[in-house]
MOPAC internal coordinates of N, CA, C and O (Angstrom, degrees):
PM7 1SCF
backbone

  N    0.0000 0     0.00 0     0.00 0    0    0    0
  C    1.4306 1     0.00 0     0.00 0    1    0    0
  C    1.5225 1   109.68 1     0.00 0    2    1    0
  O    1.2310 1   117.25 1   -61.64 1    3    2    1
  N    1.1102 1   122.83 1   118.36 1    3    2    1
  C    1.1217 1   135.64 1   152.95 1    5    3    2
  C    1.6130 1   124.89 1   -11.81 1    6    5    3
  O    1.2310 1   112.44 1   -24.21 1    7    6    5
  N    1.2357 1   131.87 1   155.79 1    7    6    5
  C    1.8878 1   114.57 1   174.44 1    9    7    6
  C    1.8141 1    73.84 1  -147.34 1   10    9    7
  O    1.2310 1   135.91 1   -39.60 1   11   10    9
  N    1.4381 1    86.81 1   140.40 1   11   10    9
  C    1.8986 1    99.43 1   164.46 1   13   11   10
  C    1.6782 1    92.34 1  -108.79 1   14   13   11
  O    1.2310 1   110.93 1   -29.21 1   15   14   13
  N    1.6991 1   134.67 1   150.79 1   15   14   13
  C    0.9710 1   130.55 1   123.26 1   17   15   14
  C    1.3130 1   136.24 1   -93.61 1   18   17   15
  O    1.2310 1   114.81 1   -53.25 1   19   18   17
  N    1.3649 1   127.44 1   126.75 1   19   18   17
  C    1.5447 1   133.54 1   173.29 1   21   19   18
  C    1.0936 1    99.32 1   -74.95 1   22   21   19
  O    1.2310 1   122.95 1   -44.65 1   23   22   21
  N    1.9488 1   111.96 1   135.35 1   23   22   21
  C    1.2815 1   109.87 1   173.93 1   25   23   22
  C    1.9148 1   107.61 1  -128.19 1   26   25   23
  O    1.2310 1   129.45 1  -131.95 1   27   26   25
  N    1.6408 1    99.40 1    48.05 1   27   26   25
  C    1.1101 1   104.28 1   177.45 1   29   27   26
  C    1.1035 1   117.86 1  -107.84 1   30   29   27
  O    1.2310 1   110.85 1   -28.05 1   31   30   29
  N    1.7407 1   134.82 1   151.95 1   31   30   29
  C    1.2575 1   117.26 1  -161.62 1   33   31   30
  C    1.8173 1   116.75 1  -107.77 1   34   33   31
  O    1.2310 1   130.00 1   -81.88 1   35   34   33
  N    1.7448 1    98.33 1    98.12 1   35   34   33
  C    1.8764 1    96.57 1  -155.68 1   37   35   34
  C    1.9561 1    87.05 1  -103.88 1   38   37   35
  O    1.2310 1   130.96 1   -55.29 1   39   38   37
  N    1.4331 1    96.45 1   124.71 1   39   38   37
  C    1.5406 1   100.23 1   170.56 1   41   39   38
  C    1.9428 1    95.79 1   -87.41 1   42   41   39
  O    1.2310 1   133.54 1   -17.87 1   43   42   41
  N    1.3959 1    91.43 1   162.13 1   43   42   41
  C    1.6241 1   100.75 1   179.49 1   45   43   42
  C    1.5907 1    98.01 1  -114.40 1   46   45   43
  O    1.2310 1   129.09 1   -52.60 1   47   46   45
  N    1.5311 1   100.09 1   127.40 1   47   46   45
  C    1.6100 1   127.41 1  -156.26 1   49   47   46
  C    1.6830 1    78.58 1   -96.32 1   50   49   47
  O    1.2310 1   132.01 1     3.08 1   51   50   49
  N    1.9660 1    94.42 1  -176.92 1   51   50   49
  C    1.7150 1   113.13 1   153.59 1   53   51   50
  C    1.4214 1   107.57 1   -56.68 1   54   53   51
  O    1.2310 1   132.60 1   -36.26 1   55   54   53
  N    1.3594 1    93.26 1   143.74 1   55   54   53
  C    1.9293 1   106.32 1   167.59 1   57   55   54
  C    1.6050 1   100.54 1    66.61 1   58   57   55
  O    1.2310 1   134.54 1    20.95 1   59   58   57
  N    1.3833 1    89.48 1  -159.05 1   59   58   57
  C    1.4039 1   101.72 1  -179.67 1   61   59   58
  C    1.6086 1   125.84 1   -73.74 1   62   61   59
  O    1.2310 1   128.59 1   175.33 1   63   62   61
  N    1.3001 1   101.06 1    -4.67 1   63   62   61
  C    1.8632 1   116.53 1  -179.27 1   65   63   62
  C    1.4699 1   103.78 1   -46.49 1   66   65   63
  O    1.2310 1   125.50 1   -26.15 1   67   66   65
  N    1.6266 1   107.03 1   153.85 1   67   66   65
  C    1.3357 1    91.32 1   150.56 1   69   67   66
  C    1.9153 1   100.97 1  -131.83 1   70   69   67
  O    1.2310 1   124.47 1     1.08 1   71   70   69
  N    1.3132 1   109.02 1  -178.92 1   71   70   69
  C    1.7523 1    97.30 1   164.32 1   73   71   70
  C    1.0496 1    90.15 1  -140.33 1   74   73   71
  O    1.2310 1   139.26 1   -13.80 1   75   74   73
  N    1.5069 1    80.25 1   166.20 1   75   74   73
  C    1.7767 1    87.93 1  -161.21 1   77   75   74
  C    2.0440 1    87.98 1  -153.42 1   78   77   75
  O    1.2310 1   111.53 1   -37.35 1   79   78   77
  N    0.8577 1   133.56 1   142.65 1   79   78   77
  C    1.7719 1   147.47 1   172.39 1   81   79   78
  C    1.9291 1   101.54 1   -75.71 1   82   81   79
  O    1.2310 1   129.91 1   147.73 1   83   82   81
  N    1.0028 1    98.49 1   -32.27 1   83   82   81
  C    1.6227 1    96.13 1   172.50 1   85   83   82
  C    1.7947 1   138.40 1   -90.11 1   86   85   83
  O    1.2310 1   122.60 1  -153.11 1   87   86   85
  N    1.7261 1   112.63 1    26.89 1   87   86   85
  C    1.1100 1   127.43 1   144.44 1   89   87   86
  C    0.8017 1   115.29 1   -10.43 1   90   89   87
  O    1.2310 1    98.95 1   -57.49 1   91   90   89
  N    1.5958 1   155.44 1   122.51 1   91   90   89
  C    1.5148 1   121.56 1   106.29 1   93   91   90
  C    1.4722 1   118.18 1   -44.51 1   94   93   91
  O    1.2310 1   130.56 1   -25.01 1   95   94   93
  N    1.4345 1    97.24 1   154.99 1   95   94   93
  C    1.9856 1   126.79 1   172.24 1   97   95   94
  C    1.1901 1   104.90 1   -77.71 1   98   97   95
  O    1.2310 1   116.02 1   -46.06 1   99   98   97
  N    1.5947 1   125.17 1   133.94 1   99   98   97
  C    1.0238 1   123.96 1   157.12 1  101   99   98
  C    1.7627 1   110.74 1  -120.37 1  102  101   99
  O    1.2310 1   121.09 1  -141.91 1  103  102  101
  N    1.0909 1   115.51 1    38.09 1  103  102  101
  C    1.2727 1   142.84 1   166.85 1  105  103  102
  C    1.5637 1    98.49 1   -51.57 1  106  105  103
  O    1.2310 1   114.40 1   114.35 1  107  106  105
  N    1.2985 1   128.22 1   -65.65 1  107  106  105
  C    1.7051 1   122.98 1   177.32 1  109  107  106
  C    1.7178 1   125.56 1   -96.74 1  110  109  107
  O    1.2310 1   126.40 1  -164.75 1  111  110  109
  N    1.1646 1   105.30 1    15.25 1  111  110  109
  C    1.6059 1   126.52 1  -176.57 1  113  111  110
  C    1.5798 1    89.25 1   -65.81 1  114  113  111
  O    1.2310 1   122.57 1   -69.21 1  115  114  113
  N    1.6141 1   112.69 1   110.79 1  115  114  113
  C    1.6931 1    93.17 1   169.68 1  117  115  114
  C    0.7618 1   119.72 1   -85.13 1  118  117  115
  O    1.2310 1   101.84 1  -160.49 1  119  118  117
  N    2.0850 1   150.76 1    19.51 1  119  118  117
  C    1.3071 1   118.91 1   163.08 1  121  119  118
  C    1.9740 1    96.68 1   -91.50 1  122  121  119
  O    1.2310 1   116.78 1  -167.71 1  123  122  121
  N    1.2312 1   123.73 1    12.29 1  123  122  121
  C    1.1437 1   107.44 1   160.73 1  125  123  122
  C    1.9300 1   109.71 1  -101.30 1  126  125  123
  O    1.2310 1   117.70 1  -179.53 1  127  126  125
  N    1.3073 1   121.99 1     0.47 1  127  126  125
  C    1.3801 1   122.39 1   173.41 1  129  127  126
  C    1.3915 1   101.71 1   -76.63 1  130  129  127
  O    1.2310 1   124.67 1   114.81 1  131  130  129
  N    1.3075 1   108.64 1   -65.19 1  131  130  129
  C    1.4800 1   124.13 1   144.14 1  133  131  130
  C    1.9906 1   124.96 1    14.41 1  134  133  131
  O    1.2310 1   139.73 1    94.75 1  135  134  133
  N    1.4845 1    79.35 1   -85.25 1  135  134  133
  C    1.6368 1    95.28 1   177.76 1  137  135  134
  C    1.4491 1   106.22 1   -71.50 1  138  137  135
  O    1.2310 1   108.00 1   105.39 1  139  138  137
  N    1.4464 1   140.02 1   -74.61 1  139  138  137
  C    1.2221 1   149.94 1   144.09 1  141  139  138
  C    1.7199 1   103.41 1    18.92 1  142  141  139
  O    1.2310 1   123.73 1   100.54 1  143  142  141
  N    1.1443 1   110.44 1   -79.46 1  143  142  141
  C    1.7336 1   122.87 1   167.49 1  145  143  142
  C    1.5749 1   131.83 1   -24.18 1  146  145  143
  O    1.2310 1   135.62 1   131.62 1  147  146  145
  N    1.3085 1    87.37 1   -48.38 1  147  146  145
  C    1.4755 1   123.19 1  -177.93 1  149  147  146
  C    1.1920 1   104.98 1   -74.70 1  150  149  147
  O    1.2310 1   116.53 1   111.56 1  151  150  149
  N    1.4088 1   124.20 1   -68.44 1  151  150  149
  C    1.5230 1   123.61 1   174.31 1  153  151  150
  C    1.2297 1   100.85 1   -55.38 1  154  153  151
  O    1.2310 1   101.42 1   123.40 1  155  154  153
  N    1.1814 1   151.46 1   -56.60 1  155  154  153
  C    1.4990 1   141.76 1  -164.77 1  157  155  154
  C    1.7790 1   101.94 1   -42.08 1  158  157  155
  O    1.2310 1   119.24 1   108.01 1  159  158  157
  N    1.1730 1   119.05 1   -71.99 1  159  158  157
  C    1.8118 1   142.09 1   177.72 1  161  159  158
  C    1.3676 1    87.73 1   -46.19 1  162  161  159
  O    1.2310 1   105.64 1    94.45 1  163  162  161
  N    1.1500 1   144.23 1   -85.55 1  163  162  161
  C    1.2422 1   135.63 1  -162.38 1  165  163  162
  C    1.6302 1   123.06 1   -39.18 1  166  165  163
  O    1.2310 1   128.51 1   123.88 1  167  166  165
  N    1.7279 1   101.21 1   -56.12 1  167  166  165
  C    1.6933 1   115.26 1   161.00 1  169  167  166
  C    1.7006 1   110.17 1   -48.19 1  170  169  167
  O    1.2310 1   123.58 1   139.86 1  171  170  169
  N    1.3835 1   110.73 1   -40.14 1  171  170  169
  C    1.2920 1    97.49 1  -170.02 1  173  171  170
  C    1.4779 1   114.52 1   -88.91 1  174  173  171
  O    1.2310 1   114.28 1   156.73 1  175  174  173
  N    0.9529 1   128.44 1   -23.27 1  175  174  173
  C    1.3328 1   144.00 1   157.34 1  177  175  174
  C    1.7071 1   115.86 1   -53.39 1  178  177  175
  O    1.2310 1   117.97 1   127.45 1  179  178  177
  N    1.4343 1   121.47 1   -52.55 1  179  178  177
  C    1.0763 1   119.09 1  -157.91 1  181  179  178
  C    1.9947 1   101.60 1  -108.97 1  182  181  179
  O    1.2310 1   119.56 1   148.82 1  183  182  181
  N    1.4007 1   118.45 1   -31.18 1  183  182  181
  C    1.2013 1   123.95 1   168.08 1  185  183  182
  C    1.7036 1    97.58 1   115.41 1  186  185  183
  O    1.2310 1   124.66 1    11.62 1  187  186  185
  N    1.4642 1   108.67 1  -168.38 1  187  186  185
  C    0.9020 1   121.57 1   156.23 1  189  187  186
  C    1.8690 1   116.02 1  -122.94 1  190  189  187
  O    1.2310 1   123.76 1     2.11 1  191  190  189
  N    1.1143 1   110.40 1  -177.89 1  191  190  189
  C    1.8822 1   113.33 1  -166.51 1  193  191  190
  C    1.4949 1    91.35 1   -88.77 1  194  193  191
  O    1.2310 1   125.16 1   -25.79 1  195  194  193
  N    0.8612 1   107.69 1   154.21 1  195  194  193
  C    1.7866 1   125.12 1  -171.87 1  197  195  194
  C    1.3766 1    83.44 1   -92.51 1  198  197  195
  O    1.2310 1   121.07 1    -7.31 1  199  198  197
  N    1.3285 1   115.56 1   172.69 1  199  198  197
  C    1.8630 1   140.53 1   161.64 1  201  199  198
  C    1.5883 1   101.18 1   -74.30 1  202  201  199
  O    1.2310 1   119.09 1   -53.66 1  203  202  201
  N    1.5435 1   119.34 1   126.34 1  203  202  201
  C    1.0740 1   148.58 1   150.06 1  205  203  202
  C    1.6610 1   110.33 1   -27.54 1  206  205  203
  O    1.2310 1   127.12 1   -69.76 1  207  206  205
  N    1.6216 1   103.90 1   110.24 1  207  206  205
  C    1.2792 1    96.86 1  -179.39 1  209  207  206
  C    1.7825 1   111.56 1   -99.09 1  210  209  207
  O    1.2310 1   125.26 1   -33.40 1  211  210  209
  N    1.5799 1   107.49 1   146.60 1  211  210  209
  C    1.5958 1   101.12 1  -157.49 1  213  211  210
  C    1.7572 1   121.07 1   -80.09 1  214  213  211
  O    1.2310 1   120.10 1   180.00 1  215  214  213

């Protein structure tokens, strides 16, 4: 049988997560500029919830 080694460096988070420093960014991905946009117009349009009065 074959053995692969990974030589990337993934720490083991809570739960099943892992992290890892080697992400890609989706900082310029436009269907997240896209979405991002959208929520902005929507927030500004619709507001946000005030604080719970007691």
């Amino acid at each position: 049988m074959a053995t692969t080694t990974n030589s990337l460096s993934i720490k083991k988070g809570f739960g099943a997560g892992t992290i890892s420093d080697q992400v890609k960014s989706h900082a310029n991905d436009p269907f997240v500029i896209k979405k991002v946009e959208e929520a902005t117009k929507t927030i500004q349009r619709v507001g946000l919830p005030g604080k719970k009065k007691k």
